[in-house]
Every structure is written in structure tokens, then in C-alpha cells.
N, C-alpha and C positions, 0 to 999 in steps of 0.2 A: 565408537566413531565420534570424533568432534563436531561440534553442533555451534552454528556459527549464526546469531538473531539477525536478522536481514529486514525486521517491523521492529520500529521502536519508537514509541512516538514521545517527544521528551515536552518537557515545560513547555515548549515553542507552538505545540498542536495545541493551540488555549481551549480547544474544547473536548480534548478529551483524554491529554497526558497530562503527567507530573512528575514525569521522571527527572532528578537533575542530572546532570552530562557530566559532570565531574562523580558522581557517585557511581552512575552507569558504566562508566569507562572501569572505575574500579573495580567492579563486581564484575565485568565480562575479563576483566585480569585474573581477577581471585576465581574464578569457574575455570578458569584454562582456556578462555577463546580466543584463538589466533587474530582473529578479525572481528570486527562490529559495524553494523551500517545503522546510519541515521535514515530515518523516511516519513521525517513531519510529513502533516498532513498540509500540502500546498502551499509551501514555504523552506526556504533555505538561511533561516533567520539566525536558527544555531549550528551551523555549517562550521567557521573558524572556533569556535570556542571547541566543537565535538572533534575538529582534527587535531587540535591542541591538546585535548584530555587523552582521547586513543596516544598521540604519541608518547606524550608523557608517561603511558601506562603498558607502553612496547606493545600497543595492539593496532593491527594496521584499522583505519579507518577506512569505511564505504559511504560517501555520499549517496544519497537517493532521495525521493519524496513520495509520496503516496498523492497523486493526481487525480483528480475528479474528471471523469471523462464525459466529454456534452453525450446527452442521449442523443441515438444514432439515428441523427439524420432526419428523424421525424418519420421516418418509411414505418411503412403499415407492421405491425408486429413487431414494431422494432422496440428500441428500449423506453418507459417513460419518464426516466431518474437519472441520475450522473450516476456513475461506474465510477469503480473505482480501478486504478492502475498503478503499479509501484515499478516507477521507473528510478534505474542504479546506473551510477556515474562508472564510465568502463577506463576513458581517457580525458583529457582536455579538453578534444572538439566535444563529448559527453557531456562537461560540464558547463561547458559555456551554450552548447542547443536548450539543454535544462533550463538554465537563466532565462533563455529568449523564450521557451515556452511557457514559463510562468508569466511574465512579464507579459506575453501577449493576451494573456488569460486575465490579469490582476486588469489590463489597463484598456482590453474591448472586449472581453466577454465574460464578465463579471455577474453570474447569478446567486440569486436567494445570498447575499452577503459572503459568494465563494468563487473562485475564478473555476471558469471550465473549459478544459482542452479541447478544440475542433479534431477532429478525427485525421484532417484534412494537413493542418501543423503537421503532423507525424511523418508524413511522407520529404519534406523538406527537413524535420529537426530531428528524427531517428536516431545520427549516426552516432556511434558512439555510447548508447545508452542500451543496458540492457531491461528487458520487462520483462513483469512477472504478472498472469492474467488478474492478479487481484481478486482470488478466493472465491464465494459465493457472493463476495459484494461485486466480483468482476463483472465486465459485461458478457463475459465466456460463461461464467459461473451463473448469474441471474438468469439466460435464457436458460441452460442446464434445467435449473430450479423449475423454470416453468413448463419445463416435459417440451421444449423447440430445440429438439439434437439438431437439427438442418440447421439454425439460425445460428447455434453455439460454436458448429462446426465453422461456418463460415466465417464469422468472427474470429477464430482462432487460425481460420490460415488465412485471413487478412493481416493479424498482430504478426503472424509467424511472417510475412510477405514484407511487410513492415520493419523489422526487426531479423532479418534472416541469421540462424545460425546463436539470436541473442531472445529468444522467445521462450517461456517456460510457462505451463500449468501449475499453479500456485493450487496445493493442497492443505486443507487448517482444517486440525482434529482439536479442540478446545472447547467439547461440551455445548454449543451453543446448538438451537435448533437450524436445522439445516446442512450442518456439516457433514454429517455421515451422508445422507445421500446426496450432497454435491461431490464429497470424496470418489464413491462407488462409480457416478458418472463421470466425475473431469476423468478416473487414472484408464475407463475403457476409450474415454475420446482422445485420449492422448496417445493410448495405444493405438487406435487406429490412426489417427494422423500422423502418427510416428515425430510425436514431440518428446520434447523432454519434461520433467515432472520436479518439485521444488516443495519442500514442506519446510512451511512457516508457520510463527506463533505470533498474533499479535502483543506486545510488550506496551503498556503503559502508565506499569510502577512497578516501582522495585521489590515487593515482598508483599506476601497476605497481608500483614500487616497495615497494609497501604490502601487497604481496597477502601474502606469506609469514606476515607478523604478522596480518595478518586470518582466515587459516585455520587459528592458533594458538587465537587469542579463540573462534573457532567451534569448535574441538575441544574448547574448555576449557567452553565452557557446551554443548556434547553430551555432555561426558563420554565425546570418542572421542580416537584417538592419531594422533598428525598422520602419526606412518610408516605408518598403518593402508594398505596396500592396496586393501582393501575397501570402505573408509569409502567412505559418500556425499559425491561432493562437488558443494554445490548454487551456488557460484560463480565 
């Protein structure tokens, strides 16, 4: 079955890809991928250069971005961190809601040096975009993690309310701690809310080869040391 990368974070996410957009394009040509989507992290800064490479490389191109979602609301039990969210450009009105939601984000509600989505945006800039809950870093996924089925539930027919018909449960098996039992939980709550279910990989270089200088890039915008033992390492 073809497998089509929907995460990819290129040069443009400066803290945590290195992929370049013209190489990427080429590599999901030479793999056989019909389609490729872009999903910097809170930016559409390599947008025109990434539909310019897909075309050139006869691979339809998908805009999206990987969105920080403000924590919800502040209610009791509710989230204490930005979520994350990978919303995908469906049509026009899609890409131009997208623009205003960054924009609203970069330019009044700009935390810890990163815009964050109000929950409340979404009901006005929705149309047209499709989302994906954003894994275990989602806010579907983190209550998941925290044993709150109620709260994860609710969050996910709020996104599904939100989004109707354009809502999917983001599944990521790639070794990291957490994933297995966020998996086991989103594909029962999916079944039970009778969603639909989406497996991604996050992408943010192009070959093993690559990894050593990617967890350079990452140290360098954490401000941590690569011989660090201790450091976190989230790749």
C-alpha cells in the first residue's frame, strides 16, 4: 500500500529539521510517493519553494503546519503545555484561514518565543482545513498519556465538532517512549467515537546518515550540549 509522509519538518522548523525541500521532493519521487505534505512547525515560510519542488518532481504537493495549541483554557485538569496540532490545507479558503491563524498567533499571542492557537480561532478559521490530533504530543494524546479517557474523549469530539467529517486520530509507532501505549489508547477511543484513525511518521532528515547533524541543530536551538548525558533526547 503507498504511503504518503503527511510530518515533515524541513530547514524552515529551525529548531528541529534539516530537511532541504528540493532534495525531499526528490526522494518522495524516487520512493514512489504520489503526494507529500509540508508541516513546518508554526510557519509557512517554505510553502512556494515546497510547491515548486513537488511540481517539478510530478508529486502533488500538501500544505500544512504543525500548530501549537494554547493550553486549554486553563480549566481544572485541563492541559499545562501547548499541544500540538497538524492542520492540512484541503482548498483556498483552507489556505488563506491557515495564514490568518498564524498571523493571529505570531502577532497577539506569542508565547515562550512561539505563537499559540486559541482554541476559540478554530471555530471561526476551521473551514477548509483538515486536522490531524497531533500524536501523543496532541492534546487528545497527552490526556490519553495521563490515564483522563473523559477529558481525551471530550477533546476529540470537540476537534471532530470543529472540523466535521475533516478530524482524524494521529497514530506514531517510531520507537519513542510513549507511543505504544498512546497507540493502544487513541485506536480504542477512536473506535469508540467512531473516528477515523491516520498513521504518521515524524520526518526531519533525510537518511540515518543525517541524524548526528540533526541532534547538533537540536542542541543548538535548546541551548543544550550534544555530549550532554542527561539531555533529553526527543528523536
Amino acid at each position: 500500500m503507498p504511503f504518503i509522509h503527511l510530518r515533515t519538518h524541513t530547514e524552515f522548523s529551525v529548531v528541529d529539521g534539516m530537511l532541504r525541500i528540493d532534495a525531499l521532493a526528490a526522494a518522495a519521487r524516487a520512493d514512489g510517493q504520489g503526494a507529500l505534505a509540508i508541516s513546518d512547525l508554526n510557519n509557512l515560510f517554505g510553502t512556494v519553494k515546497f510547491y515548486s519542488a513537488c511540481r517539478k518532481e510530478g508529486v502533488k504537493p500538501i500544505i500544512g503546519v504543525d500548530v501549537l495549541m494554547e493550553p486549554n483554557g486553563g480549566a481544572p485538569g485541563g492541559d499545562r503545555q501547548a499541544s500540538r496540532l497538524l492542520l492540512l490545507v484541503q482548498n483556498t479558503v483552507g489556505y488563506l484561514n491557515l495564514c490568518q491563524l498564524l498571523a493571529r498567533g505570531w502577532v497577539s499571542n506569542a508565547q515562550r518565543a512561539q505563537a499559540w492557537i486559541k482554541w476559540e480561532w478554530l471555530t471561526e478559521l476551521g473551514d477548509g482545513l483538515i486536522a490531524l490530533s497531533g500524536g501523543d504530543l496532541g492534546a487528545v494524546g497527552q490526556a490519553l498519556l495521563s490515564g483522563e479517557a473523559e477529558r481525551a474523549a471530550a477533546l476529540a469530539q470537540r476537534l471532530s465538532t470543529l472540523f466535521p467529517g475533516r478530524f482524524y486520530i494521529e497514530l506514531q509507532r517510531a520507537g519513542l517512549p510513549g507511543n505504544e501505549a498512546h497507540v493502544r489508547a487513541a485506536v480504542g477511543l477512536a473506535a469508540d467515537l467512531k473516528l477515523p484513525g491516520v498513521a504518521t511518521h515524524t520526518v526531519q532528515f533525510l537518511g540515518a546518515d543525517d541524524y548526528e547533524a540533526h541532534e547538533a541543530r537540536v542542541c543548538i536551538a535548546d541551548g543544550e550540549m550534544l555530549s550532554n548525558p542527561r539531555r533529553v533526547k526527543r528523536f
